[in-house]
N, CA, C and O atoms as CSV, one atom per row, in Angstrom:
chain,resi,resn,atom,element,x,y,z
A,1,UNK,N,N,116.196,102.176,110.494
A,1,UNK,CA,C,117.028,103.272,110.042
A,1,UNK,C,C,118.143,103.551,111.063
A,1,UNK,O,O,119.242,103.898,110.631
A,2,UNK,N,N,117.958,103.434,112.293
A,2,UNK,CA,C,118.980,103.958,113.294
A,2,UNK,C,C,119.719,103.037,113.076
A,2,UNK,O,O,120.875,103.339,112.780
A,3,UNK,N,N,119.324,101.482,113.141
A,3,UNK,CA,C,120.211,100.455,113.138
A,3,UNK,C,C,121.006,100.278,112.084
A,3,UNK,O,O,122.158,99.908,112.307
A,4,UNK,N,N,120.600,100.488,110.805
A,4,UNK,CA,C,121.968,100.926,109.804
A,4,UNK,C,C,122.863,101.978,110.202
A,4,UNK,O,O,124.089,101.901,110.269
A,5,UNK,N,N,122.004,103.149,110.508
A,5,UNK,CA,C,123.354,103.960,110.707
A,5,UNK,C,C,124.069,103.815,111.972
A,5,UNK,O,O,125.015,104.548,112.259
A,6,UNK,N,N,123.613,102.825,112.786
A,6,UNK,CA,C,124.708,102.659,114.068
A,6,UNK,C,C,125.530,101.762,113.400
A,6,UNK,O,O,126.576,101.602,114.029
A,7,UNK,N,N,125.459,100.943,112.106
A,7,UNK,CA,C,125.847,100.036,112.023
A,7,UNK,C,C,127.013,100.544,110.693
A,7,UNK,O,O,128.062,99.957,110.428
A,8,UNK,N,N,126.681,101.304,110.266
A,8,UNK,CA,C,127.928,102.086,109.243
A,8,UNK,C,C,128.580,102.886,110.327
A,8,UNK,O,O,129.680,102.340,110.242
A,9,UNK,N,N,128.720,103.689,111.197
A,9,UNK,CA,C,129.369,104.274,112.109
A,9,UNK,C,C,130.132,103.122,113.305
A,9,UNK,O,O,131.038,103.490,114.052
A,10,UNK,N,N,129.574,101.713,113.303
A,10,UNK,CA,C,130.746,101.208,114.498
A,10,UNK,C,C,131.304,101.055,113.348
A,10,UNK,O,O,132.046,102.036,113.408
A,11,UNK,N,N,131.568,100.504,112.162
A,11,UNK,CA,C,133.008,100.055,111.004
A,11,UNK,C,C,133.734,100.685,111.691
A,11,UNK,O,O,134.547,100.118,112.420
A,12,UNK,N,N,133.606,102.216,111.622
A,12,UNK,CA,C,134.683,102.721,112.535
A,12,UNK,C,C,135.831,103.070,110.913
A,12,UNK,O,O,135.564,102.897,109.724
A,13,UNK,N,N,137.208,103.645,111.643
A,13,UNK,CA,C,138.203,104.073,110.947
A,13,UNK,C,C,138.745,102.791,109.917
A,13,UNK,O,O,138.384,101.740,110.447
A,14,UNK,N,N,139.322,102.577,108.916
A,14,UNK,CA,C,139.828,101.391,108.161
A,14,UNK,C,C,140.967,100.661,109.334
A,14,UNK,O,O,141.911,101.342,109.736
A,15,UNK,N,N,140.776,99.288,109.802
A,15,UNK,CA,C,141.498,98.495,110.763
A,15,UNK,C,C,140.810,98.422,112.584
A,15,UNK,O,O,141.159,97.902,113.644
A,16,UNK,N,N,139.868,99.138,112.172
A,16,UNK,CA,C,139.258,99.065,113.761
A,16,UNK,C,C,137.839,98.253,112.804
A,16,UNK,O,O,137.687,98.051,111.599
A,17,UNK,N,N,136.867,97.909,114.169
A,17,UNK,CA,C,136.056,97.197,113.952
A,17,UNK,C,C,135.395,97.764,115.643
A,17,UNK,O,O,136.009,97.893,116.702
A,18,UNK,N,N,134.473,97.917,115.441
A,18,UNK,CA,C,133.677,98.172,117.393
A,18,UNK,C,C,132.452,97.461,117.144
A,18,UNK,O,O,131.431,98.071,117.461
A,19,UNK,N,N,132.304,96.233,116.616
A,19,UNK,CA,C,131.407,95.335,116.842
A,19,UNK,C,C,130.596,95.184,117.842
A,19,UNK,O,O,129.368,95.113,117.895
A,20,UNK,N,N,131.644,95.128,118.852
A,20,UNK,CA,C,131.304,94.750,120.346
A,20,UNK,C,C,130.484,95.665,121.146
A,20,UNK,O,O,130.074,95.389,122.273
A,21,UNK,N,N,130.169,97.197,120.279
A,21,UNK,CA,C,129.651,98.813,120.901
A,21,UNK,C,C,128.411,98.232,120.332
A,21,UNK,O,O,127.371,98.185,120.989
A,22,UNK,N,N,128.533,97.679,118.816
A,22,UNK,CA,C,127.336,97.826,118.026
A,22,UNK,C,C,126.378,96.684,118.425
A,22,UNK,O,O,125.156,96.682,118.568
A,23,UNK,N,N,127.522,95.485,118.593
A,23,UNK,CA,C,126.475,94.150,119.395
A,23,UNK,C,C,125.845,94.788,120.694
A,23,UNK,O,O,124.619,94.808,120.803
A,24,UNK,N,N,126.479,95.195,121.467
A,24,UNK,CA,C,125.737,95.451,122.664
A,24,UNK,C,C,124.269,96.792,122.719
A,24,UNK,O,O,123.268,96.814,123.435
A,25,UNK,N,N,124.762,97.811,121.580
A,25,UNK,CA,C,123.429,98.506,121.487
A,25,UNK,C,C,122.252,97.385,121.001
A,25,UNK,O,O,121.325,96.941,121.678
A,26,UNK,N,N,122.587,97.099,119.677
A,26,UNK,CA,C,121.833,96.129,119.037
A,26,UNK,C,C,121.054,95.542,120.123
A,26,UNK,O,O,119.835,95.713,120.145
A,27,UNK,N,N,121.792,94.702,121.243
A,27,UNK,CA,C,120.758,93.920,122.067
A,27,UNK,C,C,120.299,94.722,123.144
A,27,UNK,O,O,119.459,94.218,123.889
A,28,UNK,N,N,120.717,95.943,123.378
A,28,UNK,CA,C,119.852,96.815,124.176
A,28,UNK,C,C,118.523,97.241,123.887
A,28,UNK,O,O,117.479,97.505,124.483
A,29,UNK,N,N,119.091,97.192,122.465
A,29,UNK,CA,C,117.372,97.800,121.835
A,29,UNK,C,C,116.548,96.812,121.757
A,29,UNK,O,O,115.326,96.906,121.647
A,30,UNK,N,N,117.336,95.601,121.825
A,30,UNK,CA,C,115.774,94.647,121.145
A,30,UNK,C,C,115.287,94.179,122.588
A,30,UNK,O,O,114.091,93.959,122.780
A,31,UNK,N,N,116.210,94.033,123.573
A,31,UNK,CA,C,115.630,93.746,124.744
A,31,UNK,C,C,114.564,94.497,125.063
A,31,UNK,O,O,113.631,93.908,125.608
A,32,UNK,N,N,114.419,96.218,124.759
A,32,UNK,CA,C,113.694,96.857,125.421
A,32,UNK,C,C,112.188,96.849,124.355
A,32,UNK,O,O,111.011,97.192,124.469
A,33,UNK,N,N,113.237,96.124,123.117
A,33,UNK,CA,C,111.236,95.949,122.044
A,33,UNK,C,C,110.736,94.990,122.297
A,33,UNK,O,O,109.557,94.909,121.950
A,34,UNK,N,N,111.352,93.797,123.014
A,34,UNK,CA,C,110.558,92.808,123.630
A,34,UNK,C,C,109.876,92.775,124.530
A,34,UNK,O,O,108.841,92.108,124.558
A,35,UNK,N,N,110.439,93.723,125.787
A,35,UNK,CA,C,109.748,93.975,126.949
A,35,UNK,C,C,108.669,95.114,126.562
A,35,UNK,O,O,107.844,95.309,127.455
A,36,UNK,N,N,108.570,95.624,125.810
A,36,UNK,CA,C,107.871,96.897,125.807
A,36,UNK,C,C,106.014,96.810,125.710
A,36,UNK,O,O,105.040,97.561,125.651
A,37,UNK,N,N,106.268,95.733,125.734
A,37,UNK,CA,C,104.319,94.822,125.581
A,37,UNK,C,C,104.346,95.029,127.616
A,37,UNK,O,O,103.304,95.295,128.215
A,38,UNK,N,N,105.053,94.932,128.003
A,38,UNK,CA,C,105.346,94.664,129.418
A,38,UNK,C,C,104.705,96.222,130.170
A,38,UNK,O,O,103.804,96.286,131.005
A,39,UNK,N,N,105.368,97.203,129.663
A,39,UNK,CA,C,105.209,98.586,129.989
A,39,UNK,C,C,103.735,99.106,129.697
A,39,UNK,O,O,103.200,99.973,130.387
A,40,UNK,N,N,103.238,98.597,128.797
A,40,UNK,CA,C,102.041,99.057,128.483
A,40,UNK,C,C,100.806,99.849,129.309
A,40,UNK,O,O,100.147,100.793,128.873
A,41,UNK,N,N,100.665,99.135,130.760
A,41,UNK,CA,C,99.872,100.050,131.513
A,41,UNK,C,C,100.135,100.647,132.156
A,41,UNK,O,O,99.196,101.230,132.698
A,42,UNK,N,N,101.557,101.018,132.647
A,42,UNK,CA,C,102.428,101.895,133.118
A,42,UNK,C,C,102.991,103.048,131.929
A,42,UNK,O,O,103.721,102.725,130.992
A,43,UNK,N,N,102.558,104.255,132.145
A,43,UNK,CA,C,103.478,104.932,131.621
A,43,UNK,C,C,104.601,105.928,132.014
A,43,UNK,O,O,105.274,106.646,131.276
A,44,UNK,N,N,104.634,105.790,133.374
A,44,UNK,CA,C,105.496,106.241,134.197
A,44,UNK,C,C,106.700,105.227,134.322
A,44,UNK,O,O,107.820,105.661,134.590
A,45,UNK,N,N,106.524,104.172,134.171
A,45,UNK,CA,C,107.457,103.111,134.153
A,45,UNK,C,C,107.838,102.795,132.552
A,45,UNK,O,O,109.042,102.553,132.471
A,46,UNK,N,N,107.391,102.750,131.695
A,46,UNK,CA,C,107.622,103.092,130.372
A,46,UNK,C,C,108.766,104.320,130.261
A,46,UNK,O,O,109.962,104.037,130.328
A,47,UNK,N,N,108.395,105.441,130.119
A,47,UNK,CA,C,109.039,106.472,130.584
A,47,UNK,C,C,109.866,106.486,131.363
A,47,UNK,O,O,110.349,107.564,131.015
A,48,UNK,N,N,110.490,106.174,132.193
A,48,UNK,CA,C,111.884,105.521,132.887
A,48,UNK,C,C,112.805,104.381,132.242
A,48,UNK,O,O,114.016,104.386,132.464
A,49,UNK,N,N,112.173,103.351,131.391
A,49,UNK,CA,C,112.961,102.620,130.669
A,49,UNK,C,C,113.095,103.123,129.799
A,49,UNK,O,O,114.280,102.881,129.569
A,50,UNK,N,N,112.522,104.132,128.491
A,50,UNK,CA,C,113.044,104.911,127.984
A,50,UNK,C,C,114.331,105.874,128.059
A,50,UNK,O,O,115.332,106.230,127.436
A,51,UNK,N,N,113.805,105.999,128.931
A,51,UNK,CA,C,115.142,107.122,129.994
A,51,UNK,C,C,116.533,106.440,130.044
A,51,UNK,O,O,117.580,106.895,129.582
A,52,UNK,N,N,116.357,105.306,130.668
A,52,UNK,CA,C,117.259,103.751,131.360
A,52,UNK,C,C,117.876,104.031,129.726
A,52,UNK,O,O,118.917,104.573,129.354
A,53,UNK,N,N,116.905,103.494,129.067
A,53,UNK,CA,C,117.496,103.101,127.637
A,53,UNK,C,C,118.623,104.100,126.901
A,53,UNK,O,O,119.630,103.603,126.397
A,54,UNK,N,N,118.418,105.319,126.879
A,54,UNK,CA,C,118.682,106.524,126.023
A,54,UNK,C,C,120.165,106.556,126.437
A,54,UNK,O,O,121.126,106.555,125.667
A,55,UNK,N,N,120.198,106.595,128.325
A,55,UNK,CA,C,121.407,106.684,128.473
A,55,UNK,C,C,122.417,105.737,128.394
A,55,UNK,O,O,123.598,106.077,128.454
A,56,UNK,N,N,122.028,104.441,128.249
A,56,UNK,CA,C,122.654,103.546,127.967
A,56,UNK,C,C,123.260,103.443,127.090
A,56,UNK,O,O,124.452,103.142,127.142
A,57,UNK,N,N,122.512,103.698,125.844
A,57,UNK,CA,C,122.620,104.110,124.133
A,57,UNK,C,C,123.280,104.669,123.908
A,57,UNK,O,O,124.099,104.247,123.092
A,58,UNK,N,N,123.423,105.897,124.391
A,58,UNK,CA,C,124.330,107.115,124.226
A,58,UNK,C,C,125.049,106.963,124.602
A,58,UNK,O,O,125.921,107.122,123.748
A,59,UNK,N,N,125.858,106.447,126.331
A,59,UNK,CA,C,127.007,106.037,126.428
A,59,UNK,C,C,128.138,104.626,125.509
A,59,UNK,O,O,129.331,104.633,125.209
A,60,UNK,N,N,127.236,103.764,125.353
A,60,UNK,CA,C,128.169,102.576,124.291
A,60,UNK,C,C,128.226,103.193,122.995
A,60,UNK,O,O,128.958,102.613,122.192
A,61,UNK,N,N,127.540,104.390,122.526
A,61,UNK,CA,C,127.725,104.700,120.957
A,61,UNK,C,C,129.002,105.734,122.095
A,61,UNK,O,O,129.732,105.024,122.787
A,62,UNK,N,N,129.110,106.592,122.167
A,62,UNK,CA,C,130.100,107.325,122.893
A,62,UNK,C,C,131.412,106.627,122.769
A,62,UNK,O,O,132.248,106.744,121.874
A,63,UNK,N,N,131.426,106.142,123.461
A,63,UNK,CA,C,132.478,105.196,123.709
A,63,UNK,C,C,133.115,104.791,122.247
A,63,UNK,O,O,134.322,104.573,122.142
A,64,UNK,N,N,132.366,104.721,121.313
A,64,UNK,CA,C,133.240,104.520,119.475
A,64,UNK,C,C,134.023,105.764,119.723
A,64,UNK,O,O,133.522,106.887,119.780
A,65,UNK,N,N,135.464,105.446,119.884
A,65,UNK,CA,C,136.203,106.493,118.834
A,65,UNK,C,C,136.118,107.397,117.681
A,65,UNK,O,O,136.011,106.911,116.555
A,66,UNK,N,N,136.160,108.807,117.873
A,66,UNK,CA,C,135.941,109.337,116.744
A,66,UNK,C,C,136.210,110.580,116.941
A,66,UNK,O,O,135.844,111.181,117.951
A,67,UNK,N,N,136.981,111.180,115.851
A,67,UNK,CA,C,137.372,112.327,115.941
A,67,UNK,C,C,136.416,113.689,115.891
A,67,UNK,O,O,135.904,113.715,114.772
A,68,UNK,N,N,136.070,114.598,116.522
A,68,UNK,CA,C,135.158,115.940,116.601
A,68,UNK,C,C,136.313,117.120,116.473
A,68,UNK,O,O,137.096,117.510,117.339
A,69,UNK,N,N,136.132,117.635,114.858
A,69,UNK,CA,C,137.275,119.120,114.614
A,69,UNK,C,C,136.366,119.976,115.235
A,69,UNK,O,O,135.330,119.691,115.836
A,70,UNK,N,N,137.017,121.349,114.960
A,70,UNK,CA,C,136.328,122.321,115.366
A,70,UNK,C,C,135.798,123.046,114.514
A,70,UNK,O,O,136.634,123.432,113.697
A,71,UNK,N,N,134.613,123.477,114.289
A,71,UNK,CA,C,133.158,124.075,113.539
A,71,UNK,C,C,133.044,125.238,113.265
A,71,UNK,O,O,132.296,125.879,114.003
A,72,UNK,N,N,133.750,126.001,112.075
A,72,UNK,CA,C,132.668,127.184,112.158
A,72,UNK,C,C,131.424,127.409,111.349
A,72,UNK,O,O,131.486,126.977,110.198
A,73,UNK,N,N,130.117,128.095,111.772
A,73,UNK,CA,C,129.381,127.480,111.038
A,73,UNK,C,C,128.809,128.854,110.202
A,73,UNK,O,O,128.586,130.025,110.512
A,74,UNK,N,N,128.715,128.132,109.114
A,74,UNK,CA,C,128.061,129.497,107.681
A,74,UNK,C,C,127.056,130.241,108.335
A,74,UNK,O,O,126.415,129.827,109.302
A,75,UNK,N,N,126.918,131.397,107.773
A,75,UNK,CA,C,125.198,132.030,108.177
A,75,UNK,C,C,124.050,131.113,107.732
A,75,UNK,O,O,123.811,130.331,106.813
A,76,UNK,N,N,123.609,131.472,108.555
A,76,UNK,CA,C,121.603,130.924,108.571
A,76,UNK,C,C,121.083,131.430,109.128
A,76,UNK,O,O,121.260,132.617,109.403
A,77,UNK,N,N,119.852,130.402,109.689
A,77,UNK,CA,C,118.712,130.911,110.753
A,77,UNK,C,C,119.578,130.345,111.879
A,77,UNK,O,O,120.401,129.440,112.011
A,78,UNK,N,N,118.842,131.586,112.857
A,78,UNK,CA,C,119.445,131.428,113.981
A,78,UNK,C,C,119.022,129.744,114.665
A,78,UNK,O,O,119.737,129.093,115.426
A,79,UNK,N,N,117.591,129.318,114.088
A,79,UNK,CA,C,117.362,128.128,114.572
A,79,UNK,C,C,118.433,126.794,113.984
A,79,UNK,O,O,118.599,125.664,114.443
A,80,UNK,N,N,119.012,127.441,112.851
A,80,UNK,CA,C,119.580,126.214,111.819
A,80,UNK,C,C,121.000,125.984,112.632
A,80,UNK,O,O,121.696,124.977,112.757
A,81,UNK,N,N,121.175,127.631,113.243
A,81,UNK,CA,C,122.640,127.279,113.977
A,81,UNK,C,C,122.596,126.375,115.526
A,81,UNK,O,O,123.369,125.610,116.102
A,82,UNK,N,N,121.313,126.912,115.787
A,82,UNK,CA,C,121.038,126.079,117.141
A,82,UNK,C,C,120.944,124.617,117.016
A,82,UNK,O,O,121.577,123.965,117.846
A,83,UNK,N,N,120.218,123.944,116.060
A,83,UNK,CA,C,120.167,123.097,115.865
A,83,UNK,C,C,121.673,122.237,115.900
A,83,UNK,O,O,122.013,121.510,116.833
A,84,UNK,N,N,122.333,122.450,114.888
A,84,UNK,CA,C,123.748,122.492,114.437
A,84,UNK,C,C,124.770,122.494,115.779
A,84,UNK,O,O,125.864,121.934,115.851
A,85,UNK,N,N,124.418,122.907,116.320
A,85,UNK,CA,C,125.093,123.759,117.801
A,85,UNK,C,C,125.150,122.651,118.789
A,85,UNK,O,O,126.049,121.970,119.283
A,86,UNK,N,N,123.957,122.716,118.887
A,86,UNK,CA,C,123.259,121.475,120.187
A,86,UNK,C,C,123.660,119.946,119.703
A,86,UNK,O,O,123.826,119.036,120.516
A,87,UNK,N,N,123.774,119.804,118.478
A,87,UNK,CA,C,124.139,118.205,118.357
A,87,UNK,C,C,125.717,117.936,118.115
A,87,UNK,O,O,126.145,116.816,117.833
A,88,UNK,N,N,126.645,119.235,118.273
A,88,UNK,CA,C,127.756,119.329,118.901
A,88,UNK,C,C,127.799,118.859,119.658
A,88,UNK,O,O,128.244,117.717,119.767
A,89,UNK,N,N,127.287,119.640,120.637
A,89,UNK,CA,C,127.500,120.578,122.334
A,89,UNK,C,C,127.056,118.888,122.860
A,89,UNK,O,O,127.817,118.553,123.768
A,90,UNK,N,N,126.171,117.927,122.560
A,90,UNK,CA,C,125.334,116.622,123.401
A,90,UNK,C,C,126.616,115.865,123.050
A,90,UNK,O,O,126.818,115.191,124.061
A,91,UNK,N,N,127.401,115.654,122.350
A,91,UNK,CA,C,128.088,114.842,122.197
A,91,UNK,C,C,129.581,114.711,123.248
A,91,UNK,O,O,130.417,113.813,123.146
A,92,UNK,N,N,129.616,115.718,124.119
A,92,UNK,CA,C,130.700,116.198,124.818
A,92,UNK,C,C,130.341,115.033,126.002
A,92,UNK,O,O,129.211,114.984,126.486
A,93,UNK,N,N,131.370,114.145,126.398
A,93,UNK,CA,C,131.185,113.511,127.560
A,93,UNK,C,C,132.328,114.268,128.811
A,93,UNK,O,O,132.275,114.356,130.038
A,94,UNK,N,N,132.859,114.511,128.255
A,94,UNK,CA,C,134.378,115.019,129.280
A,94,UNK,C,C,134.677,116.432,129.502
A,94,UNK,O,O,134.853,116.921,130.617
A,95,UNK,N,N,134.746,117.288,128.012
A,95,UNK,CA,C,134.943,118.532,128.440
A,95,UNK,C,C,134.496,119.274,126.878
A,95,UNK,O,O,134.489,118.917,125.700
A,96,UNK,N,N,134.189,120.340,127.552
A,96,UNK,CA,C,133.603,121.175,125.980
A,96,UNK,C,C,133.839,122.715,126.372
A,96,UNK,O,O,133.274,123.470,127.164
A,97,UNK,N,N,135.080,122.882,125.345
A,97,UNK,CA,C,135.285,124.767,125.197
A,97,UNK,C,C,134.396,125.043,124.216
A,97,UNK,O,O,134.325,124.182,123.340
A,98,UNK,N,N,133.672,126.022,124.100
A,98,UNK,CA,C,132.725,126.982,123.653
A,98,UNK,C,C,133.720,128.139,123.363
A,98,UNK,O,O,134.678,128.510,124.041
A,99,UNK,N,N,133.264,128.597,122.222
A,99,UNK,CA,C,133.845,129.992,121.840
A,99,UNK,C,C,133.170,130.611,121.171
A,99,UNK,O,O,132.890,130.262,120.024
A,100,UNK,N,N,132.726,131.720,121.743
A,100,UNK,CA,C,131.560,132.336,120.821
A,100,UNK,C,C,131.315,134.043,121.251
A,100,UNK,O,O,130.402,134.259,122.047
A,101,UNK,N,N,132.044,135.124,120.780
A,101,UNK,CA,C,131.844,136.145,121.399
A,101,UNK,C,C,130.557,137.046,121.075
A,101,UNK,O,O,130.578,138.238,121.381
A,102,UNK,N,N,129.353,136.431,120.407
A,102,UNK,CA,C,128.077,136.815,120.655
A,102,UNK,C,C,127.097,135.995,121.566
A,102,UNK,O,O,125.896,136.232,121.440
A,103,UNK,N,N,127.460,135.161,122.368
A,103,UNK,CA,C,127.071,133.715,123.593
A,103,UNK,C,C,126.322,135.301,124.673
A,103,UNK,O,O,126.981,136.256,125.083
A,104,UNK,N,N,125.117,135.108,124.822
A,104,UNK,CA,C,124.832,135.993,126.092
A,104,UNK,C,C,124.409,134.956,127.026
A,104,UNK,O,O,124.450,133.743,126.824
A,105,UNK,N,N,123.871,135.748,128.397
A,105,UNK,CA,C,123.436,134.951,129.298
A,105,UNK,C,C,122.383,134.322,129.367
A,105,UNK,O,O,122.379,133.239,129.952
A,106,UNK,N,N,121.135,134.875,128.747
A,106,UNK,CA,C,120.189,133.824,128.196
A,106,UNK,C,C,120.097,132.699,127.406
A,106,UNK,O,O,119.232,131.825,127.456
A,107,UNK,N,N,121.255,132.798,126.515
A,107,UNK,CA,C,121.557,132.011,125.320
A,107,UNK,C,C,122.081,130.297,126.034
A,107,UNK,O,O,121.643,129.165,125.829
A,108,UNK,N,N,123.126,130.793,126.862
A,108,UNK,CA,C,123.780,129.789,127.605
A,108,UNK,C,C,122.789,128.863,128.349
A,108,UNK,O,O,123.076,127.672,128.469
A,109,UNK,N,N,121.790,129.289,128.787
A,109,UNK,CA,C,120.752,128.080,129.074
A,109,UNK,C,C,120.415,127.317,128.065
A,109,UNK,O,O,120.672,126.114,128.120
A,110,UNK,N,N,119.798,127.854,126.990
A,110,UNK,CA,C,118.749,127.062,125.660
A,110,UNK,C,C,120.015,125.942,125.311
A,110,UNK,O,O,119.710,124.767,125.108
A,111,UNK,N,N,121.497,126.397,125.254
A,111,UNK,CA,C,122.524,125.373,124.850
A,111,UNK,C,C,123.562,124.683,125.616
A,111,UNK,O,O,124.758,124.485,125.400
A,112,UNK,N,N,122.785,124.377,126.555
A,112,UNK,CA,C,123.639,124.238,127.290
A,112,UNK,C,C,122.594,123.152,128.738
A,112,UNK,O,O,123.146,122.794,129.778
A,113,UNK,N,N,121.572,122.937,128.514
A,113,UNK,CA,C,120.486,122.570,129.816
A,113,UNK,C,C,121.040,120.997,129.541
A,113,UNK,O,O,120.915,120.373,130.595
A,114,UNK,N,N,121.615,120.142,128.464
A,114,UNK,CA,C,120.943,118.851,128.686
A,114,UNK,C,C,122.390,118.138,128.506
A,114,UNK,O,O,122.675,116.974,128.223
A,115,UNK,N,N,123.331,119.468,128.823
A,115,UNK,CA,C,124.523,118.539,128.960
A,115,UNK,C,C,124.635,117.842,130.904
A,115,UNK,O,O,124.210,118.338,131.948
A,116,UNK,N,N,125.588,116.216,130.561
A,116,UNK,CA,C,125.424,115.564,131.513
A,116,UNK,C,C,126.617,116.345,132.678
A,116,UNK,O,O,127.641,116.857,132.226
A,117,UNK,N,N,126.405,116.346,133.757
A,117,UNK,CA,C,127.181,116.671,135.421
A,117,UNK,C,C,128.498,116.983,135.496
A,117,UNK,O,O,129.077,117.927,136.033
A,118,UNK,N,N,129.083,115.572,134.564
A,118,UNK,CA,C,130.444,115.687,134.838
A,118,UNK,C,C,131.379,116.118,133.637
A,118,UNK,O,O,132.562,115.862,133.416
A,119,UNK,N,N,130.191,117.064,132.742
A,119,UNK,CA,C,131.394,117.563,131.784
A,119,UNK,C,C,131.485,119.104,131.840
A,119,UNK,O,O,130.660,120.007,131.704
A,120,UNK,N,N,133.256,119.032,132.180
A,120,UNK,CA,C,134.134,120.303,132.350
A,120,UNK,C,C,133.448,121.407,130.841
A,120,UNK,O,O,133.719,121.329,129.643
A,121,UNK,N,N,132.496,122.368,131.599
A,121,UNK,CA,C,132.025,123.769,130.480
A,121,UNK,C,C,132.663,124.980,130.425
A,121,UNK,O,O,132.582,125.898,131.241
A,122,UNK,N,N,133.357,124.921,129.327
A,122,UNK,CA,C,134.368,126.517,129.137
A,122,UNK,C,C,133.716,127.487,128.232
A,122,UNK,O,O,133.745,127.166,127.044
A,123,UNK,N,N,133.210,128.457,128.491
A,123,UNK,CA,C,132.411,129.284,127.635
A,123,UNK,C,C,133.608,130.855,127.295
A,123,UNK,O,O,134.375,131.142,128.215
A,124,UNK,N,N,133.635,131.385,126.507
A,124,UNK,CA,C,134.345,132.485,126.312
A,124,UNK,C,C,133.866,132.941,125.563
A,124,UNK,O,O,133.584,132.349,124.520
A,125,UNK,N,N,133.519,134.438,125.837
A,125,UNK,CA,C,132.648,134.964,125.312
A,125,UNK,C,C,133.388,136.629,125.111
A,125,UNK,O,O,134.584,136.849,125.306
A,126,UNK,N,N,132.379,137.672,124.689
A,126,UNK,CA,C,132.569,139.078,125.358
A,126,UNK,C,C,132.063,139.034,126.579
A,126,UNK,O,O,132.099,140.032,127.298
């Protein structure tokens, strides 16, 4: 399932092609289903190539071009917006303005813990 949809998302825009994002996940993953008989009595070392893996993954899908507008999102549950929120907010490699004038200071942790070091966070709030 992932591998189709990585694989309808490199097509990419009509005249691009990112083959080369999708070949290289493609063999990231299978490298790590081949070795993964390997990890077996380690799960601390399992758990680190997982890790190894994820970020790897996430950076070559990253790297596809693609446009992110800006969101406002309907009422719901507050969980439906979090949800919604957070798979924004992970996708930011460089810089991410936030605008939200109900954002408190507790809030800003739960959305905000698993972004990576080097991306510029602009929050504006009340």
């Amino acid at each position: 399932m992932f591998q189709h949809a990585l694989n309808s998302f490199s097509k990419g825009e009509a005249g691009h092609d990112y083959s080369v994002e999708n070949t290289v996940v493609s063999g990231m993953l299978n490298k790590f289903t081949n070795q993964m008989v390997s990890f077996r009595d380690s799960h601390t070392t399992l758990e680190k190539e997982i890790n190894e893996l994820r970020k790897s993954v996430k950076k070559h899908i990253l790297a596809i071009p693609c446009e992110l507008d800006t969101e406002v999102l309907d009422a719901g549950s507050p969980f439906t917006s979090y949800i919604k929120i957070r798979s924004i907010i992970e996708t930011a490699n460089k810089q991410l303005i936030f605008v939200d004038p109900y954002m408190g200071q507790g809030t800003i942790r739960r959305f905000f813990n698993n972004i990576p070091e080097n991306v510029c966070i602009t929050v504006i709030t009340k």
